[in-house]
Each structure stands twice: as structure tokens, then as C-alpha cells.
C-alpha positions as a printed NumPy array, in Angstrom:
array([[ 80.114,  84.402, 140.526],
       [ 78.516,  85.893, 143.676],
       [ 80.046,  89.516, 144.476],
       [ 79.433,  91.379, 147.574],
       [ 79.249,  95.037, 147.438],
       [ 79.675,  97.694, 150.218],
       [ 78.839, 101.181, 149.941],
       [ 78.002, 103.964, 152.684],
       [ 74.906, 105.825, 150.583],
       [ 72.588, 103.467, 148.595],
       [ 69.251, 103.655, 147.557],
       [ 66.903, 105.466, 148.147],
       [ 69.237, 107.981, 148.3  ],
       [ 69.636, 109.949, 145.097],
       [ 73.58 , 110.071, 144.071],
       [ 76.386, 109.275, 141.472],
       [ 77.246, 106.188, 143.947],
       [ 74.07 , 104.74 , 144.906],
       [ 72.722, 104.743, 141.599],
       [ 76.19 , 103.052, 140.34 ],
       [ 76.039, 100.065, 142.893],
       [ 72.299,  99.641, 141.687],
       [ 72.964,  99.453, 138.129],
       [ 76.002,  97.216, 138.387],
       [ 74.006,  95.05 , 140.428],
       [ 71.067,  94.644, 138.505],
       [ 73.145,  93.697, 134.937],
       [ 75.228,  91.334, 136.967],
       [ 72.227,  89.785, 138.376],
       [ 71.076,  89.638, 134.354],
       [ 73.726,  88.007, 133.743],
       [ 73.469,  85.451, 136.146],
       [ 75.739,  85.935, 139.143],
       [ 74.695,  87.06 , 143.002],
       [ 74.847,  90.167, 144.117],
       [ 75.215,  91.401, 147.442],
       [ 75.159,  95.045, 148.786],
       [ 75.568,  96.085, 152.42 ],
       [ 74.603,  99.09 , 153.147],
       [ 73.158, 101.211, 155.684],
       [ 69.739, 101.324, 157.266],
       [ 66.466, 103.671, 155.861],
       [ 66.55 , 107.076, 158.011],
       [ 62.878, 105.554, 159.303],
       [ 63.149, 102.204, 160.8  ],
       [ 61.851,  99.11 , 159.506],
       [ 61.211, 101.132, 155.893],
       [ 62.101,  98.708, 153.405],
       [ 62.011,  99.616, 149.158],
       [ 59.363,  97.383, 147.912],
       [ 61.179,  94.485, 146.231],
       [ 64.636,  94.739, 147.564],
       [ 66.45 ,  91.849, 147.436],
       [ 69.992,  90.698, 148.403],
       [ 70.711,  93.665, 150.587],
       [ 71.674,  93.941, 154.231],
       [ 70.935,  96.498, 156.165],
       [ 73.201,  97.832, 158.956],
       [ 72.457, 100.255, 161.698],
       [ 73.633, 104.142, 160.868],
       [ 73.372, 107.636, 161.574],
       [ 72.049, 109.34 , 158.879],
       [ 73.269, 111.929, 156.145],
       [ 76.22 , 112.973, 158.899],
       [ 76.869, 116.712, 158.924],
       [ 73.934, 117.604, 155.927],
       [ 76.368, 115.445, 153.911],
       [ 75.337, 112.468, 152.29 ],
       [ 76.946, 109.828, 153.795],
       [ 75.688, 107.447, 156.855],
       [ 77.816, 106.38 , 159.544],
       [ 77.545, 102.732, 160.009],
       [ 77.481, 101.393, 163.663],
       [ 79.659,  98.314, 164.679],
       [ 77.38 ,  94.885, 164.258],
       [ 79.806,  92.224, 162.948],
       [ 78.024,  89.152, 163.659],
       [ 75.007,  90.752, 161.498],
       [ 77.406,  90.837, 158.459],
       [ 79.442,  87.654, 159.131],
       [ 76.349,  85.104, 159.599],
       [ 74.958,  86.726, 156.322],
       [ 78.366,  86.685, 154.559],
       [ 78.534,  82.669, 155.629],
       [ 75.054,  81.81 , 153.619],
       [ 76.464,  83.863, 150.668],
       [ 79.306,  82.349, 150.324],
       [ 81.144,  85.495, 148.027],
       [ 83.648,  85.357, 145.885],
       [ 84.628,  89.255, 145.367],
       [ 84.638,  91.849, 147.626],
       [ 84.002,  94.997, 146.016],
       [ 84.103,  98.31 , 148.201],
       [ 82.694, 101.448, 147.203],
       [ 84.144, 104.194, 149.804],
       [ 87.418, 103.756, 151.793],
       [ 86.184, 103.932, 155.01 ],
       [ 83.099, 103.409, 157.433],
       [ 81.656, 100.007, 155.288],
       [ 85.105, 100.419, 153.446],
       [ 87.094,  99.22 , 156.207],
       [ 84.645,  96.423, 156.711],
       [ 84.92 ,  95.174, 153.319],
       [ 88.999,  95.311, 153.637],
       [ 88.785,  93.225, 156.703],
       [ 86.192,  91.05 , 155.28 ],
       [ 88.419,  90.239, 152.   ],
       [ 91.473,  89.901, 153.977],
       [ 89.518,  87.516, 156.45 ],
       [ 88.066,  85.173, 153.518],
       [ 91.443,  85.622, 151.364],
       [ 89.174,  86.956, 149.096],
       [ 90.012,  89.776, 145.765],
       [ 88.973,  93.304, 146.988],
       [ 87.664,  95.888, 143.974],
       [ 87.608,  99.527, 145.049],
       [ 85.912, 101.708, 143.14 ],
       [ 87.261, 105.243, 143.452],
       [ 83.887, 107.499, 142.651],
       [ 84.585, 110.491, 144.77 ],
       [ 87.003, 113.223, 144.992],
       [ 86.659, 113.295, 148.717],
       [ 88.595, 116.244, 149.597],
       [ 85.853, 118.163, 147.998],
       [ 83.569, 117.104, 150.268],
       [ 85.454, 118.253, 153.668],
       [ 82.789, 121.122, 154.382],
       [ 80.991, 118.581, 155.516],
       [ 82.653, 117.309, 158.863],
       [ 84.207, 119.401, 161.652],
       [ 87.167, 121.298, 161.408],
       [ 87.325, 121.775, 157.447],
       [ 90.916, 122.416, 157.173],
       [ 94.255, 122.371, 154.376],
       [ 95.458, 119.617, 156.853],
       [ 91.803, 117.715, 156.755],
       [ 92.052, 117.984, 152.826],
       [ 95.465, 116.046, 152.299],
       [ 94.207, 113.489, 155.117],
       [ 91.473, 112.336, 153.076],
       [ 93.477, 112.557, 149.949],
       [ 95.674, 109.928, 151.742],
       [ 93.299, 107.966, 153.663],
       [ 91.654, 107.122, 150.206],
       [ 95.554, 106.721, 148.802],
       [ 96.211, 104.248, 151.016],
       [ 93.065, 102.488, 151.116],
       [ 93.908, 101.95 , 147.49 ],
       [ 96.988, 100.207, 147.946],
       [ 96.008,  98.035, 150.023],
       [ 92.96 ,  96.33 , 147.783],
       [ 93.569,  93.616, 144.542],
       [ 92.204,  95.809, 141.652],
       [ 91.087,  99.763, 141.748],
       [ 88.447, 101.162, 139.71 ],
       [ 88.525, 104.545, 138.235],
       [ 85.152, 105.915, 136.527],
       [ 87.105, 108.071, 134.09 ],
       [ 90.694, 108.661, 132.894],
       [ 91.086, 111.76 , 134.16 ],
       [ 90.599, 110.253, 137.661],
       [ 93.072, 106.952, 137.012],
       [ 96.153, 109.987, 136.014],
       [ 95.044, 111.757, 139.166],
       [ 95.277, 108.184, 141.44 ],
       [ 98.98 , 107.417, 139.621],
       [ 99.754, 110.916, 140.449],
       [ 98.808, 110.841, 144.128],
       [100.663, 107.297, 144.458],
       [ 98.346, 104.337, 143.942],
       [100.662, 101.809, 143.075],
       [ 97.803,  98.614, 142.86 ],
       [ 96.541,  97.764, 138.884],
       [ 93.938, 100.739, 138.12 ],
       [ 91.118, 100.32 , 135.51 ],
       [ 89.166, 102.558, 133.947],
       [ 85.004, 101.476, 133.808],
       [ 82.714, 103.836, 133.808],
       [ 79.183, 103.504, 135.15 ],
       [ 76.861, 102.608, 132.565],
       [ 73.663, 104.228, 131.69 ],
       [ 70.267, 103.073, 130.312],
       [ 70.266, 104.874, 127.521],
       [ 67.475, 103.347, 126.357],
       [ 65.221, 104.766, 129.192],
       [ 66.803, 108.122, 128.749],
       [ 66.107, 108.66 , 125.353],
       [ 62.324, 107.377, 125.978],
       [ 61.428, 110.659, 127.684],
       [ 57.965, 112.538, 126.871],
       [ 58.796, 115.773, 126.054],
       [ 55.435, 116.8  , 125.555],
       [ 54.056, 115.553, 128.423],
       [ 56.757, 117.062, 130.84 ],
       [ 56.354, 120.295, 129.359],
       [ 52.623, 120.399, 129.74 ],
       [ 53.135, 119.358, 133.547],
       [ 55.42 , 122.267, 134.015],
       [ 53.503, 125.156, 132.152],
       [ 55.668, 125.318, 129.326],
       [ 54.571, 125.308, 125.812],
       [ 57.18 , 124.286, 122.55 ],
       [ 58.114, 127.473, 121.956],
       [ 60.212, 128.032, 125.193],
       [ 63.523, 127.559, 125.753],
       [ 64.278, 125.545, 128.583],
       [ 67.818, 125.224, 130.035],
       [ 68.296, 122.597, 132.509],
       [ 70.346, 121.358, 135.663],
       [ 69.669, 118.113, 136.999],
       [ 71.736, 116.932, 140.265],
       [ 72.179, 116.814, 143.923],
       [ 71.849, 121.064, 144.976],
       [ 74.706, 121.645, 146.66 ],
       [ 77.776, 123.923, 147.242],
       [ 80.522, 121.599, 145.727],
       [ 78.581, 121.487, 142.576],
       [ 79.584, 125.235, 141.717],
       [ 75.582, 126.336, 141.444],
       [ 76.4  , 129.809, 142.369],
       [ 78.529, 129.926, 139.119],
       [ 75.926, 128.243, 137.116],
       [ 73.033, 129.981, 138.019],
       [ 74.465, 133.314, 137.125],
       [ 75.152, 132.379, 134.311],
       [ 71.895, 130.569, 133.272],
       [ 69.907, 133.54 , 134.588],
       [ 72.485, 136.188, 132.623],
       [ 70.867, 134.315, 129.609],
       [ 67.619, 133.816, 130.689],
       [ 67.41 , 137.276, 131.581],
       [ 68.307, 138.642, 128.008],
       [ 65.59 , 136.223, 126.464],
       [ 62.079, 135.985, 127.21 ],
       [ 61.297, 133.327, 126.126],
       [ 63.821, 131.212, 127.749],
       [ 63.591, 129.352, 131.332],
       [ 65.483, 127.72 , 133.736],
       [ 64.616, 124.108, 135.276],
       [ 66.842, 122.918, 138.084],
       [ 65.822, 119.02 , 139.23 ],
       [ 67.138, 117.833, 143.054],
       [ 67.574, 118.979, 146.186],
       [ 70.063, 120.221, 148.564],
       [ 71.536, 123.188, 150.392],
       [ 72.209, 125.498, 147.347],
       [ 68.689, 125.996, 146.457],
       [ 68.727, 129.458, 148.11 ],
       [ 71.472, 130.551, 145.955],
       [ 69.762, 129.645, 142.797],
       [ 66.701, 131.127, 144.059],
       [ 68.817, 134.515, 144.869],
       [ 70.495, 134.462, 141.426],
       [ 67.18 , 134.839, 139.617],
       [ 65.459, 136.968, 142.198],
       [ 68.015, 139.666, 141.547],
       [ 68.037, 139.804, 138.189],
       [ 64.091, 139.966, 138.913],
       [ 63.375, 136.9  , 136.3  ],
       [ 62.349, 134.211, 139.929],
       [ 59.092, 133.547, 137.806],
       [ 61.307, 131.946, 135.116],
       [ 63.114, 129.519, 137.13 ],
       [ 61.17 , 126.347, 137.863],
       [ 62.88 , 124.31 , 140.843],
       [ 61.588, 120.894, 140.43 ],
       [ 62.637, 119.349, 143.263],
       [ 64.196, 115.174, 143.721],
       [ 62.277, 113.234, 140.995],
       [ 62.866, 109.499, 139.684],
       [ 61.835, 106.777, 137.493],
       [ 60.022, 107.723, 134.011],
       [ 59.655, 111.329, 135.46 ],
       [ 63.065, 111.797, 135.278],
       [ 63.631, 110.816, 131.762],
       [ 60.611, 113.391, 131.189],
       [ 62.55 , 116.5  , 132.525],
       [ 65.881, 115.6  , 130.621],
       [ 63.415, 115.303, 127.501],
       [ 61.834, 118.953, 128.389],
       [ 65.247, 120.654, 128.184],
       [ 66.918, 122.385, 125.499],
       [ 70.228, 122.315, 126.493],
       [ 72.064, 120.776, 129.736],
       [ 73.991, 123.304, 131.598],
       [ 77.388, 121.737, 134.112],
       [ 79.524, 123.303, 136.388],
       [ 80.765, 121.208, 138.787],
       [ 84.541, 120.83 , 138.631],
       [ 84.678, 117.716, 141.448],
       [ 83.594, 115.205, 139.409],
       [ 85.104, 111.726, 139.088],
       [ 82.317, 110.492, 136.008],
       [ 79.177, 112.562, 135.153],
       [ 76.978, 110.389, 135.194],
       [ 74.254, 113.255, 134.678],
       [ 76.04 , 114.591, 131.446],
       [ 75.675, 110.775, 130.123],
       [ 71.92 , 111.073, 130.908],
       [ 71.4  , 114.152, 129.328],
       [ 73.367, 113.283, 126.032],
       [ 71.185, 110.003, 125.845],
       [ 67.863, 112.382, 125.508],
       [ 69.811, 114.421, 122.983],
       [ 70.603, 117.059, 124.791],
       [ 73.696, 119.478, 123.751],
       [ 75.912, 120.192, 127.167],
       [ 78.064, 123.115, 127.79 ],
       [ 80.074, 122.407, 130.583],
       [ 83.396, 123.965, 132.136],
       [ 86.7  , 121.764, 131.472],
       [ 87.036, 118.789, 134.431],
       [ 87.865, 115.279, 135.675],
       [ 85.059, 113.36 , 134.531],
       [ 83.659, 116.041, 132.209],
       [ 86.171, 116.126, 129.384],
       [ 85.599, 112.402, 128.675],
       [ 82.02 , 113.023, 127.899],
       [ 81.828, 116.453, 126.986],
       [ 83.467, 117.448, 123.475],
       [ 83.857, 120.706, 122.778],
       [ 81.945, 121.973, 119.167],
       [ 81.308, 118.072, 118.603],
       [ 78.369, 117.052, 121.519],
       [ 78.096, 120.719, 122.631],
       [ 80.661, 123.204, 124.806],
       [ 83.414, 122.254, 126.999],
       [ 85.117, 125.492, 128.548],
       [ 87.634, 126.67 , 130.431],
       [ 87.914, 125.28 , 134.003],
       [ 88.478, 129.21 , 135.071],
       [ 86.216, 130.547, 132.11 ],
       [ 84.129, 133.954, 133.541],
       [ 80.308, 133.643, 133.86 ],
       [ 80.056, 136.149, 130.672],
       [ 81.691, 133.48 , 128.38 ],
       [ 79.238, 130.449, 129.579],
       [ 76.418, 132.492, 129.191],
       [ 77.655, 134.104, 125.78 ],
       [ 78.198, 129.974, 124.881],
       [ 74.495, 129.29 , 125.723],
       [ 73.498, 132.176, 123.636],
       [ 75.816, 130.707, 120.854],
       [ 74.512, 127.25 , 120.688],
       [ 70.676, 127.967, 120.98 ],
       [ 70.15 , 130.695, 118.607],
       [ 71.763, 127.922, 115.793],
       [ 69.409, 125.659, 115.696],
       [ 71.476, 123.348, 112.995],
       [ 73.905, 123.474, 115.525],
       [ 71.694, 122.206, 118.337],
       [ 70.714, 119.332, 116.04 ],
       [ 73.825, 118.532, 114.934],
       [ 75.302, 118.478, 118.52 ],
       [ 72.417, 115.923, 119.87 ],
       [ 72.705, 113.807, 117.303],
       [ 76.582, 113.615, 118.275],
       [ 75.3  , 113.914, 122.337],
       [ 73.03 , 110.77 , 121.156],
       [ 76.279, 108.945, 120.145],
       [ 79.072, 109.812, 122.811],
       [ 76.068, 108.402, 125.681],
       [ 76.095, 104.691, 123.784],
       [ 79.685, 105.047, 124.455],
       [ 78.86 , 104.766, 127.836],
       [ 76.096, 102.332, 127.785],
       [ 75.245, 100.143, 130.972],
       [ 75.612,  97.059, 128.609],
       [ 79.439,  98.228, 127.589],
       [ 80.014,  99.01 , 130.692],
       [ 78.521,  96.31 , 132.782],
       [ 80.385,  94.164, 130.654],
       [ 83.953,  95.386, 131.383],
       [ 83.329,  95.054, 134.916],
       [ 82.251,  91.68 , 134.56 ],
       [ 85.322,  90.686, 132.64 ],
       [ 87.263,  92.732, 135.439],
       [ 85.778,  90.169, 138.183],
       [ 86.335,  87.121, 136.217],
       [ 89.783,  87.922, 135.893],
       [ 90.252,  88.15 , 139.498],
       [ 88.676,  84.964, 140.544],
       [ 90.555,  83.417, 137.787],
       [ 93.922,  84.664, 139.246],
       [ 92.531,  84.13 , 142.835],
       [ 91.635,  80.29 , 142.425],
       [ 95.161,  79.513, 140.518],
       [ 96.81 ,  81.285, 144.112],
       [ 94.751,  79.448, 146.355],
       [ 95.894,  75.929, 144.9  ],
       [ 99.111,  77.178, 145.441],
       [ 98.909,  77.355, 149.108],
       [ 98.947,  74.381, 151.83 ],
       [ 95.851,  74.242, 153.424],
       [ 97.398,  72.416, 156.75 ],
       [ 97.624,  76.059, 158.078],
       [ 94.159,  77.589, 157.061],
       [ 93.618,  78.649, 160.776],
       [ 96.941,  80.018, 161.498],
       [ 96.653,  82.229, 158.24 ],
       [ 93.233,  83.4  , 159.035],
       [ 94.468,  84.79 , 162.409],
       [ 98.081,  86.241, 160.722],
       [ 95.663,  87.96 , 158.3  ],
       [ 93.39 ,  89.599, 160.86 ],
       [ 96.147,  90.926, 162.52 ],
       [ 97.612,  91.775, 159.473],
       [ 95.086,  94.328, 158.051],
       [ 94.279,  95.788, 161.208],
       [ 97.985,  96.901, 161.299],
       [ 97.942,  97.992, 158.116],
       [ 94.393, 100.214, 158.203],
       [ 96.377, 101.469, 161.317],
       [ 99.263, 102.138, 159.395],
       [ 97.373, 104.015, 156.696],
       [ 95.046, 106.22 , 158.949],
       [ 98.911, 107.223, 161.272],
       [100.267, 107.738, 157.754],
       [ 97.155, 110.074, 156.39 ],
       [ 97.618, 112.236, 159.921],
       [101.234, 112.614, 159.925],
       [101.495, 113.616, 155.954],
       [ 98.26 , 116.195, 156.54 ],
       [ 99.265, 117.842, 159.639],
       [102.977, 117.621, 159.249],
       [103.044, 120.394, 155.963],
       [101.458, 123.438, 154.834],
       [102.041, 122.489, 151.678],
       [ 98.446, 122.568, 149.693],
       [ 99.322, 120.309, 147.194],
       [ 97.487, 116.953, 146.81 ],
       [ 97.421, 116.163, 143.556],
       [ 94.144, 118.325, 142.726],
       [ 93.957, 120.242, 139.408]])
């Protein structure tokens, strides 16, 4: 099959979606079908990742508002002439808007199955444009609603997340795939050699945070928390990996407990070096309540690392509380996650027996099992879409082409006048969050 992907953030940008579209690419390309992404452009022009195939760039304005996302500028003929030699047979979006819009009209254009992956709980992430508002929340909840119901197939990365859609009102066929992990490169990590790099010797305790720094991620909340412990201990550290605009706050958490020289802030790593740092920790310490999968928590458990982690979408499925390590209350004080770090590493049978189990939840959510499932997913569709397309006359191929270009730009407009009216039109808070 040849698939075509488009996603607003992609490598080399570090994040939950770029690395999804990159490892769903490569096993499909395994496996023998073609894969292409579009995404947007490198912040410097003309950069290129050495060895990148199968990908076309498109003009953007970079990480919009300190957020992570690009904003793609209008060049159609780029994508259709590309899109022509390709020759796809899925359309598979990855946000519902900016490149998400041009996949819709793309699929709708070719009559081809459109795939939406839903990886982000978007109204999370309204800090991040201009007037951050109630009303701005419930228009993205419906913008991304809508955007669902009007694609073939919609992806959810977790369970919690497919309830959630059904609750807001997607109506189109939801399945649940996670995104895989290598779980063989995880659990490959030099432990050793990591903790020699960072001044640390075996007899430390190192509690760890690895993800993007920033506000949504609750990092005030966990680094209280981590330093409350590391505080009491002295032979215990903290190691926070990424970057982003909440590094100050972790920074301040430990500088007023006066325990900065125990907090190592390692900054955006990758490749083997990453698998390294998972391997140095202890014990892998989670926050965030606005995940949709994480991803991170899958890492983590495929090094053997025990997780204590506060009760979310996205967490509970991985995170099993007094089987793989500690899943708390969403609303649980700082006292009681530090009190369950304290719990879990003076035990050390406990530890053990809570990687091993972290060791066996993460090949639940191996790239290969999941890869697979997505595949299946994709043959399904193009199964069901050839069977409709012998159905139809093909005397009117142009005619239909132009009703369906009309057709979804009345129904994106639809959507977006649909999104405003229902945000702007209530105070009511409610949008289906927990």
C-alpha cells in the first residue's frame, strides 16, 4: 500500500507526535509499503536530516507562540505534483487543522480513506495562542470534534481517549492503537556508562523525568515533590531530560529547598543517549494529567523502570498501581507522591518486583504489536474502499471531483462556524474534560 501522512511537528522536533509518525513510518516501510509524510520545513532553510527520505517539505512559521506547532503556508501545487508521482492510497492526518485540513481536502479530492489520529488533548494547549479563553477551550474541543466526523476511520492512542471522543460526539468508527515502542532499544541502555557521564556513582538514587519542559506537563507539581524526597535523602538525585519553558520552575523548586546541586537538568538528548538516561534512573516520576498515550512511561517501563504517576487519560493504561509501580490520585497532594517515592525505593524487593512487571506491561505496547494493528487498520480500508469504487460509474469522474471539492470546503466551513458558535455562545465549561 502507499500511505501518505500529514502532521504539523515532525522530526527533528522532539514530541509524542513526531516521534509517532516516524515510527509508524519506518515499520510500514519494513513491511513493504510507501510512506509519505508532509510536513513542515527545518526552522533553518535548506537543513535537511541526513537520510530523509519520502518527505515533503512545506514552507512554515516556526514553533508559533513558544508552542510546538508550525504554521504551514499555502503551496498547493508543491503537494499536488508530489501527491501525482505517489500515487497514495490512504490519507492519514495527524492534527485537525493547518496540514489537517490539507489532508481532508486531499482525501476528499482523490476519493481516497482519511485516518485521523487523535494524539492531543488540544484544549490543553490553548496558552499557547492569543486570547486563551473558556470560549477558546470548547472551540478547539469542537474543531477537533468535527474534524473527526468528517474522516473514514479515527485513531485513539489509548482507551481512555476513545470514551472521551464518544463522549464529546465523534460519531465515525474509533480504534484504539497505540504508538509502539522499541523496546528493544530501550532496554539496551548503559547504565554504567550514563552514570559515569553524569557524576553519579551506583550508590545514588536517581529519580528521573524525561519529556518536553513545559507548563501543561504539571512540572511545578512534580518537582516539589521529587525535591520533598530528594531533600530528606542524601543520597538521592534528581535528573530531568528536555527542554522547554518550565525549566525555571524546576530550577526554583530545588533552589529553595537549597538541594540545586542535586538536580541535574540534562537538557534534549536522542538516539543511544537516551536509552542511557532511562537506564541511569531509579524510578520514573509522571505528572502530567493531558496525556492522550505516554509514550515516555512505555519507554521507561521497557528499561525497567518502576513509575509512580498521578491517575490520567493515557496513564492508567500503562501505569498499574502496586503491579508496575504507583498510579495516584489525579488530585493526590504533593506529600502523598513524595511519601509514594519514599515507599517504593526504600523496598528494594519491591523495586525489582515492579520492573520486572514495568518490563512486561512495555511489550504490551511494542512497535511490532502495534505497527501491526495499524497495518491491519489500513488494509481494511482499502479493502472496503476498492469494493465502493467498483460500485460507482466512472462516466462522471469529473463532475464528482468538482461536487467533492465543493463539498468539503462547505463542510470544513461548516465545522469551524459550528466550533465558534458552540464556544462563544455558553459559559458553560464543560467539554468533556475529566
Amino acid at each position: 500500500m502507499r500511505i501518505c501522512m500529514f502532521t504539523n511537528t515532525y522530526l527533528p522536533h522532539v514530541g509524542g507526535v513526531a516521534n509517532s509518525v516516524a515510527a509508524f513510518a519506518e515499520d510500514l516501510r519494513y513491511h513493504g509499503h510507501g510512506v509519505l509524510i508532509v510536513a513542515p520545513v527545518y526552522e533553518r532553510e535548506g537543513e535537511k536530516p541526513d537520510g530523509e527520505t519520502d518527505v515533503l517539505r512545506l514552507p512554515a512559521i516556526q514553533n508559533f507562540n513558544g508552542s510546538d506547532f508550525s504554521l504551514r503556508l499555502p503551496v498547493p501545487f508543491v503537494i499536488e505534483g508530489k501527491l501525482d508521482k505517489f500515487r497514495p492510497q490512504i490519507i492519514h492526518s495527524h492534527h485537525p487543522y493547518l496540514l489537517g485540513d490539507t489532508a481532508l481536502r486531499t482525501a476528499r479530492r482523490r476519493r481516497l480513506p482519511l485516518v485521523f489520529t487523535h494524539h492531543t488533548l488540544y484544549e490543553n494547549y490553548t496558552h499557547y495562542v492569543p486570547l486563551e479563553s473558556k470560549g477558546m477551550r470548547r472551540f478547539v474541543v469542537r474543531l477537533s470534534t468535527e474534524y473527526a466526523n468528517l474522516c473514514t476511520r479515527v485513531i485513539a492512542p489509548s482507551k481512555s481517549i476513545l470514551d472521551l471522543l464518544v463522549k464529546r460526539g465523534v460519531t465515525r468508527p474509533i480504534v484504539e492503537i497505540p504508538t509502539g515502542v522499541d523496546t528493544n532499544f530501550f532496554s539496551a541502555g548503559q547504565r554504567e556508562r550514563a552514570r559515569r557521564k553524569l557524576g553519579l556513582s551506583e550508590g545514588n538514587i536517581v529519580l528521573g523525568h524525561l519529556g518536553r519542559l513545559a507548563p501543561e506537563k504539571n512540572l511545578e507539581y512534580l518537582a516539589a515533590a521529587a525535591a520533598d524526597y530528594v531533600k530528606k535523602d542524601e543520597h538521592a538525585w534528581f535528573l530531568a531530560v528536555g527542554s522547554g519553558p518550565s525549566e525555571d520552575e524546576i530550577k526554583r523548586a530545588f533552589a529553595r529547598r537549597s538541594i540545586r546541586k542535586r538536580l541535574i537538568m540534562a537538557g534534549q538528548k536522542a538516539g543511544s543517549e537516551l536509552a542511557d538516561l532511562y537506564a541511569a534512573m531509579d524510578l520514573f516520576l509522571f505528572a502530567s494529567r493531558t496525556e492522550t498515550q505516554g509514550m515516555v512511561l512505555t519507554e521507561a517501563m521497557a528499561s525497567g523502570k518502576p513509575v509512580i504517576a498521578l491517575d490520567a487519560s493515557g496513564v492508567r493504561e500503562v501505569v498499574r498501581d502496586r503491579y508496575n509501580g504507583r498510579l495516584l490520585d489525579a488530585e493526590a497532594p504533593v506529600d502523598d507522591f513524595s511519601a509514594a517515592i519514599a515507599e517504593t525505593i526504600r523496598d528494594k524487593d519491591l523495586m525489582k518486583r515492579y520492573g520486572l512487571a514495568a518490563r512486561k506491561t512495555a511489550n504490551e505496547f511494542s512497535r511490532e504489536v502495534c505497527s501491526k494493528k495499524l497495518e491491519d487498520l489500513y488494509q481494511s480500508l482499502e479493502a472496503e474502499h476498492a469494493r465502493s469504487r467498483r460500485r460507482e460509474a466512472t462516466d462522471h469522474q469529473a463532475l464528482t471531483s468538482i461536487v467533492e471539492r465543493l463539498k468539503v470546503e462547505w463542510e470544513l466551513a461548516v465545522g469551524m462556524t459550528s466550533a465558534v458558535v458552540e464556544a462563544f455562545a455558553s459559559d458553560d465549561e464543560d467539554i468533556g474534560v475529566e
